[in-house]
PyMOL CGO cylinders between C-alpha atoms (Angstrom):
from pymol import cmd
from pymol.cgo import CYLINDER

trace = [
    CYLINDER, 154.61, -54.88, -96.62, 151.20, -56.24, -97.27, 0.3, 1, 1, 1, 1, 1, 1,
    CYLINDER, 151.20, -56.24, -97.27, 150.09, -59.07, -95.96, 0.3, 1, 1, 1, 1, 1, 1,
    CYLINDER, 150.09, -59.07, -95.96, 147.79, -61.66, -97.05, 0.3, 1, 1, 1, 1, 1, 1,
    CYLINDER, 147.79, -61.66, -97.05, 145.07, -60.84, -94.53, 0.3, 1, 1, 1, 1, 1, 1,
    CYLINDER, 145.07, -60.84, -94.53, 144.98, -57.18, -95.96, 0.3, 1, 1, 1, 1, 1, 1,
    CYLINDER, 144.98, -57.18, -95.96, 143.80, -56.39, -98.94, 0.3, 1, 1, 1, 1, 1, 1,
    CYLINDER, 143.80, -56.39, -98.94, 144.28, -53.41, -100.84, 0.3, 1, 1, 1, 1, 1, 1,
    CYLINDER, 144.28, -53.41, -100.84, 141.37, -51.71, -102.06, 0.3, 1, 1, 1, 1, 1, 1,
    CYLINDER, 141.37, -51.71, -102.06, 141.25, -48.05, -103.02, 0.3, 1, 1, 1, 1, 1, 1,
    CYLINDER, 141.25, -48.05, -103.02, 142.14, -46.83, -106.17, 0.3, 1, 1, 1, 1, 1, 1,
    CYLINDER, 142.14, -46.83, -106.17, 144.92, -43.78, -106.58, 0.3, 1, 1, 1, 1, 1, 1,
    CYLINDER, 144.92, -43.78, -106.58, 145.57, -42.33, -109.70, 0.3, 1, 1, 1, 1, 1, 1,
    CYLINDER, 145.57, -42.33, -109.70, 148.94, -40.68, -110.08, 0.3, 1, 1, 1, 1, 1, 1,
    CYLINDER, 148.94, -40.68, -110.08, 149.96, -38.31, -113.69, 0.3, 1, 1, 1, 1, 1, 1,
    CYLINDER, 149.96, -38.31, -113.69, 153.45, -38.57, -114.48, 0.3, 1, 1, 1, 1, 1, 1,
    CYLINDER, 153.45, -38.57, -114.48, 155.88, -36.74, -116.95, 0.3, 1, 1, 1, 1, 1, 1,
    CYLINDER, 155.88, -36.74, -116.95, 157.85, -39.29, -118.78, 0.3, 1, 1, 1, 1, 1, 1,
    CYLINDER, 157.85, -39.29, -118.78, 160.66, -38.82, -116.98, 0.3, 1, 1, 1, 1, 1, 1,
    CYLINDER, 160.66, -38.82, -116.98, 159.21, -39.28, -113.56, 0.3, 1, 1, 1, 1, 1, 1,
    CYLINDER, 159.21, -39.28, -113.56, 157.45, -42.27, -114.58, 0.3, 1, 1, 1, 1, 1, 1,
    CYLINDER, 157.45, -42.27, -114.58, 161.25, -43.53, -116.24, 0.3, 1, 1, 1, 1, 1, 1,
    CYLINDER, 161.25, -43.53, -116.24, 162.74, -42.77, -113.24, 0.3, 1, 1, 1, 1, 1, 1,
    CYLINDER, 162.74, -42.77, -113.24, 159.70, -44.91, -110.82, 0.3, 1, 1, 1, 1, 1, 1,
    CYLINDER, 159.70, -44.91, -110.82, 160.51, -47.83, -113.19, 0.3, 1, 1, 1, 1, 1, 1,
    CYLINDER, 160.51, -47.83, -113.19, 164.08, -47.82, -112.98, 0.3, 1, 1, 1, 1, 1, 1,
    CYLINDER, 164.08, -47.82, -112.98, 163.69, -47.54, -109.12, 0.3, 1, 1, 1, 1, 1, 1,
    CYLINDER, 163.69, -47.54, -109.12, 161.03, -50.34, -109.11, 0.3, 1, 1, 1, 1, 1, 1,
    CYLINDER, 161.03, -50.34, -109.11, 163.21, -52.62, -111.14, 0.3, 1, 1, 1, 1, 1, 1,
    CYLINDER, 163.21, -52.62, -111.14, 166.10, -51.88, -108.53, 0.3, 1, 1, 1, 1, 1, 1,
    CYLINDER, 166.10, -51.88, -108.53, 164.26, -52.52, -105.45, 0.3, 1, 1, 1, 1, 1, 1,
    CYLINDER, 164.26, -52.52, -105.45, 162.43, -55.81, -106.76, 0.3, 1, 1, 1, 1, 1, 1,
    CYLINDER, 162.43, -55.81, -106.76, 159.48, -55.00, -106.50, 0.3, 1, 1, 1, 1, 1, 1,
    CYLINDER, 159.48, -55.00, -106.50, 156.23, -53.79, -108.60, 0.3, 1, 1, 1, 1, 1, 1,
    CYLINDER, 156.23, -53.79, -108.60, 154.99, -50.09, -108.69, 0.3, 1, 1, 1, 1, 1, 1,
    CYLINDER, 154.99, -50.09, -108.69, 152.29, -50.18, -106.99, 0.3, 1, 1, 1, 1, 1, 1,
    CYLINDER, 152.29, -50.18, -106.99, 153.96, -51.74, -103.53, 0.3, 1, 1, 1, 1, 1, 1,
    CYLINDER, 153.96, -51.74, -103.53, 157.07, -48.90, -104.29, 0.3, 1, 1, 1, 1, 1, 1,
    CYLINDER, 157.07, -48.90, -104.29, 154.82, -46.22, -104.57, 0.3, 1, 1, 1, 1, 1, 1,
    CYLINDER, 154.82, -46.22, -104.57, 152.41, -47.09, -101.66, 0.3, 1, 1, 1, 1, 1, 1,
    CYLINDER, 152.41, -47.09, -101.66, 155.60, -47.83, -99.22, 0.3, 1, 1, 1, 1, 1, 1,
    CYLINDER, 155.60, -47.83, -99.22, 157.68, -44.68, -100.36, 0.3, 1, 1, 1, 1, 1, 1,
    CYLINDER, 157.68, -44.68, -100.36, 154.61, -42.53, -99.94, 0.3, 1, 1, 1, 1, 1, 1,
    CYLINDER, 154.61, -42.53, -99.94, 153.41, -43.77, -96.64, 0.3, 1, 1, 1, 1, 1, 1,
    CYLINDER, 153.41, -43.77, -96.64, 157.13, -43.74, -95.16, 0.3, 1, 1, 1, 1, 1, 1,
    CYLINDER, 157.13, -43.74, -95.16, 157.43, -40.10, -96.53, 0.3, 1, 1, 1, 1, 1, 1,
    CYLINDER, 157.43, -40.10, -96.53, 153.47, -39.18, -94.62, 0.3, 1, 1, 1, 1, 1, 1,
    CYLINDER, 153.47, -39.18, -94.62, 154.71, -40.67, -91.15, 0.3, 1, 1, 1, 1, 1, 1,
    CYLINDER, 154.71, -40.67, -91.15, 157.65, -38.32, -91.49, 0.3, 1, 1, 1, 1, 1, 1,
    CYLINDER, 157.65, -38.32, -91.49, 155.17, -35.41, -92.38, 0.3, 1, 1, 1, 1, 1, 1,
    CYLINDER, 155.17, -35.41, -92.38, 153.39, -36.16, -89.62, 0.3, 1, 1, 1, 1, 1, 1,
    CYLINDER, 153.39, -36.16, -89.62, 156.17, -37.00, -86.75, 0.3, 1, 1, 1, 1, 1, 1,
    CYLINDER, 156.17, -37.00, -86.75, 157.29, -34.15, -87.53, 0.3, 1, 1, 1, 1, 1, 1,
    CYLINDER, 157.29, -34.15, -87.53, 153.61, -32.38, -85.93, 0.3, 1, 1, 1, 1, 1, 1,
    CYLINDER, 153.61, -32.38, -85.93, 154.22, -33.93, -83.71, 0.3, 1, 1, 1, 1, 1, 1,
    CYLINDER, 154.22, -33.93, -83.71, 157.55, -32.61, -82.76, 0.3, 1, 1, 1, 1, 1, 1,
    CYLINDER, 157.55, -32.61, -82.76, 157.69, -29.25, -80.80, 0.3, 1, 1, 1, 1, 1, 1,
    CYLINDER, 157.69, -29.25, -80.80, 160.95, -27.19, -80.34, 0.3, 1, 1, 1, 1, 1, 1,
    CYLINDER, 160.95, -27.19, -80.34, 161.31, -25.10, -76.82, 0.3, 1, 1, 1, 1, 1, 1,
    CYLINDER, 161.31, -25.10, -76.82, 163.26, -21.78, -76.51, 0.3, 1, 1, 1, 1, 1, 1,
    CYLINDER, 163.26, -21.78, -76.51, 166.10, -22.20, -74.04, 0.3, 1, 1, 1, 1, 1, 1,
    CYLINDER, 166.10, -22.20, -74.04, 163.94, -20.63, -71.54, 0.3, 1, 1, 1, 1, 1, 1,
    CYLINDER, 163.94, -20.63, -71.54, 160.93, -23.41, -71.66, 0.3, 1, 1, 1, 1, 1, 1,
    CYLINDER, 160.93, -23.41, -71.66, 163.25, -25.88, -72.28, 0.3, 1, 1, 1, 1, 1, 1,
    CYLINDER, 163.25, -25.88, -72.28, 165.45, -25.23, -68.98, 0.3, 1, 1, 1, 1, 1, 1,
    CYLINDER, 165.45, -25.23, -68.98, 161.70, -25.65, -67.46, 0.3, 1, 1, 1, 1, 1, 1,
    CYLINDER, 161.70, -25.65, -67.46, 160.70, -28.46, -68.90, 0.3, 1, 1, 1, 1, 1, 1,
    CYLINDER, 160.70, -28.46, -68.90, 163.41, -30.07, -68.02, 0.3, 1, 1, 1, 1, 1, 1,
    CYLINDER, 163.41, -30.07, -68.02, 162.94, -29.16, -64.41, 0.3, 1, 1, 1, 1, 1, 1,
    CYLINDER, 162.94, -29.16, -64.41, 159.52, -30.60, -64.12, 0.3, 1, 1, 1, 1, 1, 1,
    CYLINDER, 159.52, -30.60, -64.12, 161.06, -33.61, -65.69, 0.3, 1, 1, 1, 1, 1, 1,
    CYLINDER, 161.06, -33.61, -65.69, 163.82, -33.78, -63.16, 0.3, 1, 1, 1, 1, 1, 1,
    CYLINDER, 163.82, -33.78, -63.16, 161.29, -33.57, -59.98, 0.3, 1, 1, 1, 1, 1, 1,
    CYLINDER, 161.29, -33.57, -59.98, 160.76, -37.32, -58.86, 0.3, 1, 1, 1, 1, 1, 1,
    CYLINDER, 160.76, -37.32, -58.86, 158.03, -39.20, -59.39, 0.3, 1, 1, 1, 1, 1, 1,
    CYLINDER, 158.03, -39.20, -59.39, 154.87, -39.30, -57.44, 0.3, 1, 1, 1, 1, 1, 1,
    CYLINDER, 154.87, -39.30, -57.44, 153.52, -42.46, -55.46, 0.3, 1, 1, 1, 1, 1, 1,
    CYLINDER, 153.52, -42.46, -55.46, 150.36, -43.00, -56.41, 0.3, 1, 1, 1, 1, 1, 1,
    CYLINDER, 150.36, -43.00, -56.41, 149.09, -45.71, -54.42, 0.3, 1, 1, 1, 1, 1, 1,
    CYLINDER, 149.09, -45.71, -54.42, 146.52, -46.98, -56.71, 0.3, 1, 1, 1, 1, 1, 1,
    CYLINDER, 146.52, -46.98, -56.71, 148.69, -47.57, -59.63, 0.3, 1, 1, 1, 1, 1, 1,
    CYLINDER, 148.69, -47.57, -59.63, 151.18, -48.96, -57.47, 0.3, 1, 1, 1, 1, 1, 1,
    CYLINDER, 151.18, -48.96, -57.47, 148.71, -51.72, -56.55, 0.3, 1, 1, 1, 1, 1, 1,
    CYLINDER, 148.71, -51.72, -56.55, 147.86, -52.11, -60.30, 0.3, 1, 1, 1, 1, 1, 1,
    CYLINDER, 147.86, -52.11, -60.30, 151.28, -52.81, -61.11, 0.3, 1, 1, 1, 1, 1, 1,
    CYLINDER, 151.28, -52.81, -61.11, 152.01, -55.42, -57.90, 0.3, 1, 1, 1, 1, 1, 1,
    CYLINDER, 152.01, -55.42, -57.90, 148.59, -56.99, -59.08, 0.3, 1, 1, 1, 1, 1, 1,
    CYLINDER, 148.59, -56.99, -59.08, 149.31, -60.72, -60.62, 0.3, 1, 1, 1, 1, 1, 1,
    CYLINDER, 149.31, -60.72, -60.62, 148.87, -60.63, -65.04, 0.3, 1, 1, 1, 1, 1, 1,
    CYLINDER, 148.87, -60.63, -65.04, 145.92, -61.83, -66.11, 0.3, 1, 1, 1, 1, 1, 1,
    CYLINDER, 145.92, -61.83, -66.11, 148.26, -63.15, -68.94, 0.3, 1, 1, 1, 1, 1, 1,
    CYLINDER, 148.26, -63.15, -68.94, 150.42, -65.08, -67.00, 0.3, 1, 1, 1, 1, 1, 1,
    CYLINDER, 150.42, -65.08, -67.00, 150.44, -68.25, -65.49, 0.3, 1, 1, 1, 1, 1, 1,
]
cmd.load_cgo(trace, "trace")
């Protein structure tokens, strides 16, 4: 969604067949909306998933079993976060 504090302002130029560009318009008229806020939101939802899915790793059983052991051990105390934490928020009253 854009909002009024962001404007866009780069240009992308798309070709279409005439089917494609039937098919955008009937979507477009569906969802409400013009082409140029269907096309940006469809295309940046479908780059997030793109990239999510770099950022998504698969283990073999092997490194998965240790993984999930070093997950598993408990946590160390670390003293000095431990008195960042107990400190009082700036942000509170």
């Amino acid at each position: 969604m854009e909002t009024a504090s962001r404007r866009r302002s780069r240009r992308l130029e798309l070709r279409t067949t005439p089917e494609e560009r039937e098919l955008l318009d009937r979507a477009v008229a569906e969802m409400g909306t013009d082409l140029t806020d269907f096309v940006v939101s469809q295309a940046t939802d479908a780059a997030r998933r793109v990239l999510a899915d770099r950022d998504h790793f698969v283990l073999d059983p092997k490194a998965a079993l240790a993984w999930e052991e070093i997950n598993s051990r408990p946590a160390r105390d670390l003293p000095g976060l431990r008195r960042l934490v107990e400190r009082p928020s700036p942000f509170s009253e």
